[in-house]
Wavefront OBJ file of the C-alpha trace (Angstrom):
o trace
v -14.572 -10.592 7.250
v -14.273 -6.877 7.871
v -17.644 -4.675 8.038
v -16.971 -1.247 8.653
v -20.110 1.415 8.964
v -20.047 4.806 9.170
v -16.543 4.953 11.171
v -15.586 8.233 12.059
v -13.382 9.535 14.984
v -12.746 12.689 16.357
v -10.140 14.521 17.612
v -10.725 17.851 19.726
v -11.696 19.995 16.880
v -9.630 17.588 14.041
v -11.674 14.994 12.036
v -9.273 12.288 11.268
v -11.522 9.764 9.926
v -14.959 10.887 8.628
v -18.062 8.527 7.348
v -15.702 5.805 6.597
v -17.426 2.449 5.190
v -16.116 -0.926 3.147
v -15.832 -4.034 3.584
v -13.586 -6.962 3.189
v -14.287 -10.423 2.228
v -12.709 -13.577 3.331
v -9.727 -14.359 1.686
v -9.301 -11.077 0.343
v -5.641 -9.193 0.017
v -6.253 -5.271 -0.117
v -4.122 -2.388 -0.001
v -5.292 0.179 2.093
v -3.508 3.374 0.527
v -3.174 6.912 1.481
v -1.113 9.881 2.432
v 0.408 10.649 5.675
v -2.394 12.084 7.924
v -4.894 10.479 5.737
v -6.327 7.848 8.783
v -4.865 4.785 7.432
v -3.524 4.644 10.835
v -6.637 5.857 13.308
v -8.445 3.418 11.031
v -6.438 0.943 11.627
v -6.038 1.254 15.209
v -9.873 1.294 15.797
v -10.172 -2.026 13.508
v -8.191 -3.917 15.826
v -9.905 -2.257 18.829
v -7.055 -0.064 20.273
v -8.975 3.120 19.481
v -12.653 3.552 20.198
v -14.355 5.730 17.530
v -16.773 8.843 17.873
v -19.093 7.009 15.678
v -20.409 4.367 13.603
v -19.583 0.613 13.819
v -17.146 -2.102 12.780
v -17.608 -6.149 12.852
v -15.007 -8.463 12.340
v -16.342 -11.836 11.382
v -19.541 -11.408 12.665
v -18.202 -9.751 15.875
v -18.346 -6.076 16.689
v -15.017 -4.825 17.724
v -16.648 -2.816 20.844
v -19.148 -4.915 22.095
v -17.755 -8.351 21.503
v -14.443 -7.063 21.952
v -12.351 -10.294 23.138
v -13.951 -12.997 20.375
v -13.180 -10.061 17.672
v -9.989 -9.774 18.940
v -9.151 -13.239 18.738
v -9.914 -13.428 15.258
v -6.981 -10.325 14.609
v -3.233 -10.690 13.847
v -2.341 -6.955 13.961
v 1.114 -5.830 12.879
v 2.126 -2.125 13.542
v 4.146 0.236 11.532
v 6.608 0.239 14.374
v 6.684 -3.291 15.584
v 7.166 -3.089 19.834
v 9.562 -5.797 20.952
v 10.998 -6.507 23.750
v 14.953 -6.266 23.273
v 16.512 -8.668 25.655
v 14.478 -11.515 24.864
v 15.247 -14.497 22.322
v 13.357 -14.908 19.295
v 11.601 -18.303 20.271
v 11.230 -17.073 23.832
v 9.620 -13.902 22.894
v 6.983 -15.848 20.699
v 5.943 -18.023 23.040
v 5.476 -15.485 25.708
v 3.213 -13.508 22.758
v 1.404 -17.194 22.193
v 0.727 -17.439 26.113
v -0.711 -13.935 26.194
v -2.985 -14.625 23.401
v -4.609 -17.978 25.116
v -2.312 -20.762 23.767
v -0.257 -23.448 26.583
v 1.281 -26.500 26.209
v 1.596 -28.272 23.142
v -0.424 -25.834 21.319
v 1.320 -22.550 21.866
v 4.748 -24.746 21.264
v 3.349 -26.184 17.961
v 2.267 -22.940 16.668
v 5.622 -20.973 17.786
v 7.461 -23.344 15.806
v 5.556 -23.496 12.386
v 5.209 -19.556 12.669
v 8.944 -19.752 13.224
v 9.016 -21.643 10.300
v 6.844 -19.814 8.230
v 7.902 -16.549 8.767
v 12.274 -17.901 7.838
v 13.321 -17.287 11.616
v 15.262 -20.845 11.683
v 18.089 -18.841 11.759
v 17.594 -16.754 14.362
v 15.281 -18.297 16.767
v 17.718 -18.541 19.423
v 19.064 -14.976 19.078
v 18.201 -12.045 21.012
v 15.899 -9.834 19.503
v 18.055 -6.462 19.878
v 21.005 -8.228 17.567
v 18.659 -8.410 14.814
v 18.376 -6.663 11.546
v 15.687 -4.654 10.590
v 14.201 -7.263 7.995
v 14.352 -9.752 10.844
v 12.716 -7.601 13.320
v 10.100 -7.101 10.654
v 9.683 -11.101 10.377
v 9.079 -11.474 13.728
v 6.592 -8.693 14.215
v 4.776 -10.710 11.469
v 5.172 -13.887 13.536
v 3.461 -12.425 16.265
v 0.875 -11.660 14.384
v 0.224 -15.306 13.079
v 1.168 -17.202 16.303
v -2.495 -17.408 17.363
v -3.756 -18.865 13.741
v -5.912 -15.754 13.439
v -8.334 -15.409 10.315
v -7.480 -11.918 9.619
v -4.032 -9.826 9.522
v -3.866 -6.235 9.462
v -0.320 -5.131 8.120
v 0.678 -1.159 8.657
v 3.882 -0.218 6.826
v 5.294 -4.443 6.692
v 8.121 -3.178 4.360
v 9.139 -0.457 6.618
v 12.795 0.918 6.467
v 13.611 -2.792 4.353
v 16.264 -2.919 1.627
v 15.086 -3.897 -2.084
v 15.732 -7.687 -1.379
v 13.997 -7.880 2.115
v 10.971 -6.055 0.883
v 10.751 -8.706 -2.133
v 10.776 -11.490 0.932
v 8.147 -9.949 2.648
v 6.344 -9.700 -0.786
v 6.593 -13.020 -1.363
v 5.407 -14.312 2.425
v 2.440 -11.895 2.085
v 1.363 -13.566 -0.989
v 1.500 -17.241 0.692
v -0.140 -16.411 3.623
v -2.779 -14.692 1.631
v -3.525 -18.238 0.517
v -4.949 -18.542 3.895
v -5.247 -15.406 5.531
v -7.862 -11.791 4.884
v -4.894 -9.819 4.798
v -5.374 -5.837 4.657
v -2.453 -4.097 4.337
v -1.090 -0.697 4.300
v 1.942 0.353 2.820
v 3.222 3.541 0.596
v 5.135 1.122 -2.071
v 2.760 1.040 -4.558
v 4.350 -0.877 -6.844
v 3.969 -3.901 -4.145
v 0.668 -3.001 -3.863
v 0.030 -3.713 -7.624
v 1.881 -7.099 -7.196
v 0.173 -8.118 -4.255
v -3.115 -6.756 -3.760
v -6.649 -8.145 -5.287
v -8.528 -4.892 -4.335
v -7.426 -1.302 -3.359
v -9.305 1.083 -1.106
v -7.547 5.125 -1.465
v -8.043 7.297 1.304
v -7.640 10.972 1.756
v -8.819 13.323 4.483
v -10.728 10.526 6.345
v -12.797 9.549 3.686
v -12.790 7.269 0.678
v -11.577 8.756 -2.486
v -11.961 5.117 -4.575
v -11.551 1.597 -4.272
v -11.455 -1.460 -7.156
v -9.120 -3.778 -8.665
v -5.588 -1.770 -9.041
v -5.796 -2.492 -13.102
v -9.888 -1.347 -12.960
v -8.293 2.014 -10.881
v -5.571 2.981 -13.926
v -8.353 2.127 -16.638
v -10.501 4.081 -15.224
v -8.225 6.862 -13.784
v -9.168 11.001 -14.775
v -5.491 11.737 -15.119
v -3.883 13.171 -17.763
v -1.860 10.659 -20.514
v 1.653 11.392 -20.945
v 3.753 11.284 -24.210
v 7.673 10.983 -23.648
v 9.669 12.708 -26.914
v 13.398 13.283 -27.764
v 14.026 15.410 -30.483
v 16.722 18.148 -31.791
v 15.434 21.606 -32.040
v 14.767 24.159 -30.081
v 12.662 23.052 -26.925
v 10.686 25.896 -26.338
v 9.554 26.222 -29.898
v 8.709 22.579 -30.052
v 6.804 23.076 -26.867
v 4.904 25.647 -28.206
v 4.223 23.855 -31.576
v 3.516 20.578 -29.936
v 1.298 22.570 -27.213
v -0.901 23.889 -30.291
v -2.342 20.083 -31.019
v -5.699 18.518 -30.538
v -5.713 17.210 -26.827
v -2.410 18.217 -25.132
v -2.798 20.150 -22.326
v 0.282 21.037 -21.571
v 4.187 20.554 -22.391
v 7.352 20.083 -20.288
v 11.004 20.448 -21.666
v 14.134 20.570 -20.805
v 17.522 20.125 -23.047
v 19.809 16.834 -22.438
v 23.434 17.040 -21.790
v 23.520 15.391 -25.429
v 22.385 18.133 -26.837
v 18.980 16.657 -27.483
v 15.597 18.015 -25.822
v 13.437 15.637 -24.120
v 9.546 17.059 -24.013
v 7.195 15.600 -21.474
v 3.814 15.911 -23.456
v 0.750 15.374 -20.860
v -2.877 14.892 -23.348
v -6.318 14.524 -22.103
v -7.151 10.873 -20.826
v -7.817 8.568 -23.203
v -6.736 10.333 -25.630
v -2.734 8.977 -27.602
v -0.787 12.075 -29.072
v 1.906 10.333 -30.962
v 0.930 10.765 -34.073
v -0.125 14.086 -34.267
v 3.339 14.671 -32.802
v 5.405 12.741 -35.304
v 3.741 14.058 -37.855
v 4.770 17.510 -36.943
v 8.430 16.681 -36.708
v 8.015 15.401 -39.975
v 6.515 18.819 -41.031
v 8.961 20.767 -38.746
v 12.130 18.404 -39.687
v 13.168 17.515 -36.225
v 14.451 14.590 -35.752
v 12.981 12.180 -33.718
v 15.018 9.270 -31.558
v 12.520 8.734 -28.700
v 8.920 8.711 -29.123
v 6.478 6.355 -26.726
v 3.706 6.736 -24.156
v 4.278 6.306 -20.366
v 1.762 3.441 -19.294
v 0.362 4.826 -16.312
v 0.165 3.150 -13.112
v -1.334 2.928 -9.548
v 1.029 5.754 -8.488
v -0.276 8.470 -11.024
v -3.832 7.090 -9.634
v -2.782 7.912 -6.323
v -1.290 11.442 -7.138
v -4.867 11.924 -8.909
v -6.855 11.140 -6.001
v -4.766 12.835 -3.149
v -2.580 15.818 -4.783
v -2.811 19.042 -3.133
v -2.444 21.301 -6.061
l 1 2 3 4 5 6 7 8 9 10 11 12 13 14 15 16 17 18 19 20 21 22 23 24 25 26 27 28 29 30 31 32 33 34 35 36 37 38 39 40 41 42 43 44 45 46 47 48 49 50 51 52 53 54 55 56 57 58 59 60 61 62 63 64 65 66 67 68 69 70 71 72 73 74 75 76 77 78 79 80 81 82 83 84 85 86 87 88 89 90 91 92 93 94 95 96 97 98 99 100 101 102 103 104 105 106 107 108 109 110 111 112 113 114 115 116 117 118 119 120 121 122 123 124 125 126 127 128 129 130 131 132 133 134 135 136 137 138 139 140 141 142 143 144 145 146 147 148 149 150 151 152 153 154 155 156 157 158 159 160 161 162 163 164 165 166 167 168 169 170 171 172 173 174 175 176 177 178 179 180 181 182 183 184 185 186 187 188 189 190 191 192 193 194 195 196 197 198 199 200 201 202 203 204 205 206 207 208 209 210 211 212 213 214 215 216 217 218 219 220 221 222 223 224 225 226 227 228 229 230 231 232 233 234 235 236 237 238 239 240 241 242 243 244 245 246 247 248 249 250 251 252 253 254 255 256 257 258 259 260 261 262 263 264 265 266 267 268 269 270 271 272 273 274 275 276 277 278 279 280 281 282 283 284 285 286 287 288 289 290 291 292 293 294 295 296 297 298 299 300 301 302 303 304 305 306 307 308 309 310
């Protein structure tokens, strides 16, 4: 669905996207994850043919995004970060206005309107105007808008955006469905959505690709450190020291609980599990032990790997 060749833009003397290349397959959901400045944006914005790049090519379904520009276009439901509306129009009128724009009349713009109205849980508020609504219905109908013309690809930037815990898990959930039906590539910085969403992850940083996979094949595979959680009495700093000493750990955080316990953050090479070696030497050292376990890691410690600065 999405080819994208050697994509890189230019700014003045600023590269903000720089060799870029993937692809996306039909049907596919993928998170496309980076930091701010990273060009998850410029990327974007060239994809759906509002930015012309410096270089390099990108197809949408078999059309180029430059040279076939309308027919690619067609084939796009593009959702910005901040999603322009127009205030003092209704919710139904607005979408049918957006259908007409996009090449639908009669009783296909009217048909389509209505099940995106549907789709997207704007019953409700279809007859409202637009500058009443909450943010997680704003949201809802930015995402209708991009659906009203049936399109076979949706590009989402920032869809949970300034949403509370329950309207993100909505939007979750209607990402998911229309997934079902839709290449969806979406951007967000909620990882944790990402995981529970996406089939495939692509990690930018700089303007270039820093990895891409499966989000479980990313945190197998991931370079960073392990890290063993620990609650002990004692001393932290000499149990820091001691438990710094052992085969593997690279280093030791501590700090001492209002309980009077000390909790040790022990971070050991990758692949490598420390427990042991550290129970053992509160068995040798007689500290007590109440906490002992390994933090699992996730797509978030992969993306600290990948784009820290430090």
């Amino acid at each position: 669905m999405i080819e994208v060749r050697d994509l890189t833009k230019r700014f003045a003397r600023h590269t903000a996207v720089d060799d870029l290349s993937f692809s996306v397959g039909s049907g596919e959901i993928v998170g496309f994850l980076g930091p701010n400045g990273a060009g998850k944006t410029t990327t974007m914005r060239m994809l759906t043919g509002y930015l012309p790049p410096t270089s390099g090519s990108i197809e949408i379904g078999g059309c180029d995004v430059f040279r076939d520009s309308i027919n690619a276009r067609r084939k796009i439901g593009y959702m910005p970060e901040n999603v322009p509306l127009y205030d003092d129009m209704r919710v139904r009128e607005y979408l049918k206005f957006r259908a007409r724009l996009k090449g639908l009349s009669g009783r296909e713009a009217r048909q389509r309107v209505s099940h995106v109205i549907e789709t997207c849980g704007l019953e409700s508020v279809r007859r409202k105007m637009i500058k009443v609504l909450s943010k997680g219905y704003r949201q809802r109908v930015g995402l209708a808008d991009a659906l009203v013309h049936d399109p076979d690809l949706l590009i989402l930037d920032e869809p949970t955006n300034g949403l509370d815990p329950n309207q993100i898990r909505q939007i979750r959930e209607l990402i998911k469905r229309l997934g079902e039906t839709h290449t969806i590539l979406l951007s967000t910085h909620i990882l944790s959505e990402v995981e529970m969403t996406c089939g495939r992850v692509i990690i930018i940083d700089g303007g270039t690709i820093r990895a891409q996979d499966t989000p479980k094949a990313l945190v197998d595979n991931m370079r960073a450190a392990g890290k063993v959680h620990a609650e002990m009495q004692g001393d932290p700093a000499a149990m820091a020291e001691a438990i710094g000493k052992l085969d593997h750990v690279k280093r030791v955080n501590h700090a001492m609980l209002d309980d009077g316990w000390a909790a040790l953050e022990v971070l050991v090479d990758s692949g490598t599990d420390a427990r042991e070696r550290i129970h053992d030497l509160a068995v040798r050292k007689q500290w007590p032990v109440r906490s002992l376990f390994r933090k699992e890691s996730t797509l978030e410690d992969v993306f600290v790997e990948l784009t820290r600065r430090d």
